[in-house]
Structure formats: C-alpha cells, structure tokens
C-alpha positions as CSV (number, residue, x, y, z in Angstrom):
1,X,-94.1,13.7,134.3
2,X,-91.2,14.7,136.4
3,X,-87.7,14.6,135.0
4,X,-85.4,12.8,137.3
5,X,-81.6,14.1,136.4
6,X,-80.3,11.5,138.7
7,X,-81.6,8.5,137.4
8,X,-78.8,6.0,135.7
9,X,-79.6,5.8,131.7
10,X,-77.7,4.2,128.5
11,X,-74.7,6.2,128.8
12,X,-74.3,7.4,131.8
13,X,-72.1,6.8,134.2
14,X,-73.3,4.0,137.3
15,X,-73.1,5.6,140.7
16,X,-71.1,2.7,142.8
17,X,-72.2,1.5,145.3
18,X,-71.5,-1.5,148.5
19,X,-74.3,-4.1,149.8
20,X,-73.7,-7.1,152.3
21,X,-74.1,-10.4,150.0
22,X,-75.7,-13.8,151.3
23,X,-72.5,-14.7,152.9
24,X,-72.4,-11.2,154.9
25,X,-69.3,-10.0,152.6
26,X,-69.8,-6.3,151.7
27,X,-69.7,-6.3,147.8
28,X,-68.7,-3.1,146.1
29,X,-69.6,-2.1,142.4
30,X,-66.4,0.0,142.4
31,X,-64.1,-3.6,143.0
32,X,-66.7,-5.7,140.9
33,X,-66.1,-3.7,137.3
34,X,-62.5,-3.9,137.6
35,X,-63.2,-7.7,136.3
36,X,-64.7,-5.9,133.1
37,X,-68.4,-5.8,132.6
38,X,-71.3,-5.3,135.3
39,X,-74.7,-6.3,134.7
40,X,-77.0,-5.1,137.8
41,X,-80.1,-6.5,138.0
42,X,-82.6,-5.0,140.6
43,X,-85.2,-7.8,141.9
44,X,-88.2,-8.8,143.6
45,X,-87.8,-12.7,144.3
46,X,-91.5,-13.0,144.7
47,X,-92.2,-10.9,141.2
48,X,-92.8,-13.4,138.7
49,X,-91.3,-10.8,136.3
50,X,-88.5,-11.0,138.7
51,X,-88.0,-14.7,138.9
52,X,-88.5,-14.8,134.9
53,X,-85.4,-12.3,134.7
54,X,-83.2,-13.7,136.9
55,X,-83.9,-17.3,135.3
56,X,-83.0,-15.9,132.0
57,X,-79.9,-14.2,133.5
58,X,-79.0,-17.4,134.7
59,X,-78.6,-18.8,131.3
60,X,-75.6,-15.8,130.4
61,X,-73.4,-18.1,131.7
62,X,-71.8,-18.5,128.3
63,X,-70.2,-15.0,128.6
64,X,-66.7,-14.8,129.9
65,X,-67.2,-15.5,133.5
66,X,-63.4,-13.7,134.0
67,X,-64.8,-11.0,132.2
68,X,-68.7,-10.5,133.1
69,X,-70.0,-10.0,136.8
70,X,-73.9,-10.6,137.7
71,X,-75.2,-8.6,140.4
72,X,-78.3,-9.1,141.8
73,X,-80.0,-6.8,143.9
74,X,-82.3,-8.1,146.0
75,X,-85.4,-5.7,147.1
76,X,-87.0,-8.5,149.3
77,X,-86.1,-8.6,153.1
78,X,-83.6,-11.8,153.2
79,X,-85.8,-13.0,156.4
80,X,-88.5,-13.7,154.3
81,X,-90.3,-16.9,154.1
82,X,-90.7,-16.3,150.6
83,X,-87.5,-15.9,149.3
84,X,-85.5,-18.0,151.3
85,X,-84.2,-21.0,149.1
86,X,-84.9,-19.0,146.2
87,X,-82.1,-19.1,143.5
88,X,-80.7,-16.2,142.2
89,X,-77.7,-15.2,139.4
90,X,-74.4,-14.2,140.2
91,X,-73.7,-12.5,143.5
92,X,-76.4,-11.6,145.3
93,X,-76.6,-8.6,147.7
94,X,-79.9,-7.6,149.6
95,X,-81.4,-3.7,149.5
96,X,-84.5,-4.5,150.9
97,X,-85.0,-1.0,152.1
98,X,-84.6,0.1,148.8
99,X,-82.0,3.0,149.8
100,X,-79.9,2.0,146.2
101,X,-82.6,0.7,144.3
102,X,-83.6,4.9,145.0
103,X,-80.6,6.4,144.2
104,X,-80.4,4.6,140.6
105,X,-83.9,5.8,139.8
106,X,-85.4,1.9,139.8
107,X,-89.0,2.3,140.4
108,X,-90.2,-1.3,138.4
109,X,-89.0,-4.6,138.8
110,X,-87.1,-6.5,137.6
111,X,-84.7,-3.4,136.5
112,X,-81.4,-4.5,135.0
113,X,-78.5,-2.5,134.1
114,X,-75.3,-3.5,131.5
115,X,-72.0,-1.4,132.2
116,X,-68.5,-1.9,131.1
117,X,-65.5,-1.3,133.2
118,X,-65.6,2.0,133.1
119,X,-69.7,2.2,134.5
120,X,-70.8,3.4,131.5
121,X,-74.2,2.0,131.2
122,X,-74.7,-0.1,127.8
123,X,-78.1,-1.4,128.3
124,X,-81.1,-0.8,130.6
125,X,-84.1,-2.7,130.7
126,X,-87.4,-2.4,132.8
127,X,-90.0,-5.6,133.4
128,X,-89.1,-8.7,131.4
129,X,-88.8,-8.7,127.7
130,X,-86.8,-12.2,126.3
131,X,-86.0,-10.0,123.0
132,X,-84.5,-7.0,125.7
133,X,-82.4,-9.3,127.2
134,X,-81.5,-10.9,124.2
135,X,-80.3,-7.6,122.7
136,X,-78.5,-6.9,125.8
137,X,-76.7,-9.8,126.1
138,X,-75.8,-9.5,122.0
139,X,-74.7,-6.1,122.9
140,X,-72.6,-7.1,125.9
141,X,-70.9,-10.0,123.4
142,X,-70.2,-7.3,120.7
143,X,-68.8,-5.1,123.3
144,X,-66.7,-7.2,124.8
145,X,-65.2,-8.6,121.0
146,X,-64.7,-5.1,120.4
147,X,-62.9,-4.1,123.3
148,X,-60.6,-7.4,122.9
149,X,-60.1,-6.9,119.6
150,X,-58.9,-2.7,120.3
151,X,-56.6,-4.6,123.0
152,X,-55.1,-7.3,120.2
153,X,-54.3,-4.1,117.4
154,X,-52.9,-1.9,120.3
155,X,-50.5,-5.0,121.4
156,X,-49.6,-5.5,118.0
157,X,-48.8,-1.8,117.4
158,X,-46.9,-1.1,120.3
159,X,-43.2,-1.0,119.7
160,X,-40.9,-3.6,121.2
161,X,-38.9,-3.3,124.3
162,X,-35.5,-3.8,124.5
C-alpha cells in the first residue's frame, strides 16, 4: 500500500479549489466557506452508491442553510444521457475529468468531505453508510452549536464601547 501524503483527511486542511456549475458560473471553495461550513461530496450520478448519497444529503436541509454549503462534484461528463435531469444537492459543479477529484486523493465514489470555515476537514466518508452520514451530519450540528456558542461567551465578554 502506497501512502499518499497529499490526500485530504479528518484534520487537514482542504486544498480549494474552482469548477463551472450547471449555470456556467465558476464556483470557488475558497468564496463558498466564507458562509461557514463545506460539505463536498464527490459523485457518480449513475453510481447507485452515488444517487443514495446525494439523496441522503438532500435531506440536511435542516442545517443552517446561511451557515452550511453543499457541494457536489460531479465526476460524470454533464453531456451525458444519463445524468441529464438527474437531481443533485446543493450546488453542483462538474469534474468529469477527474483533474480535482485527483488532487483530493478521491479514488471511490461517492466520497464526501465535512470542513468548517477555516477547511479543516471534520468528517470524511467513502461509499454510502446511513450511520456515516448520520455521524457526520451530528458532528457538523455539534460543531456548528459549538462554534455559536464560543461566539455568544466572546460577545458577552468583550468590554463595551464608548
């Protein structure tokens, strides 16, 4: 087994990146986690793995939508009977040559990544596991309460300005 140094694990940092989306706007990671949290999900629309992931990131709309981006990366060439109609989560951007998909170390689908605002991965999954997401998204709520929270104690602590 080969060691890959570059590959994006739970706490490292993401390597940003920009893709055209559906509409042909270039999307950047860099712009997307100043919102807050980033969840990347790497996907074959035609992977029933895929489709099962995406379905179940459909349902996190009960997160913070101010707060938490969804960005799917589509590894299918748009063009493609196959996946045209096909309904995906959050914004959608196309790598169907893979170029990203490489430099993150993704080599299964689907392959989804939680970060905060600062990139630091929280969460990465590989295939589809219902309990992985599930622990994911739990761990994205926490996260997120916690962060708010910090924010709250450091408001109330701050001195008063004249």
């Amino acid at each position: 087994m080969i060691f890959d140094r570059s590959a994006i694990t739970v706490g490292r940092t993401i390597l940003d990146f920009g893709l055209c989306d559906t509409k042909g706007v270039y999307q950047t990671t860099t712009k997307l986690r100043t919102r807050g949290w980033l969840v990347v999900a790497f996907i074959d629309p035609v992977d029933s793995n895929s489709a099962k992931a995406a379905e179940a990131l459909s349902g996190w709309s009960d997160l913070p939508q101010d707060k938490v981006t969804i960005l799917t990366v589509s590894l299918a060439d748009p063009k493609s009977p196959k996946v045209s109609g096909l309904s995906l989560p959050g914004i959608v951007v196309w790598d169907f040559d893979a170029y990203v998909a490489g430099i993150w170390g993704v080599n299964a689908v689907p392959t989804i990544f939680v970060a905060n605002g600062a990139g630091k991965v929280l969460a990465k999954m590989h295939g589809f596991s219902a309990e992985e997401l599930s622990g994911a998204k739990a761990l994205l709520s926490v996260d997120i309460k916690n962060t708010e929270d910090a924010a709250q104690a450091a408001a109330a602590t701050a001195p008063a300005r004249p």
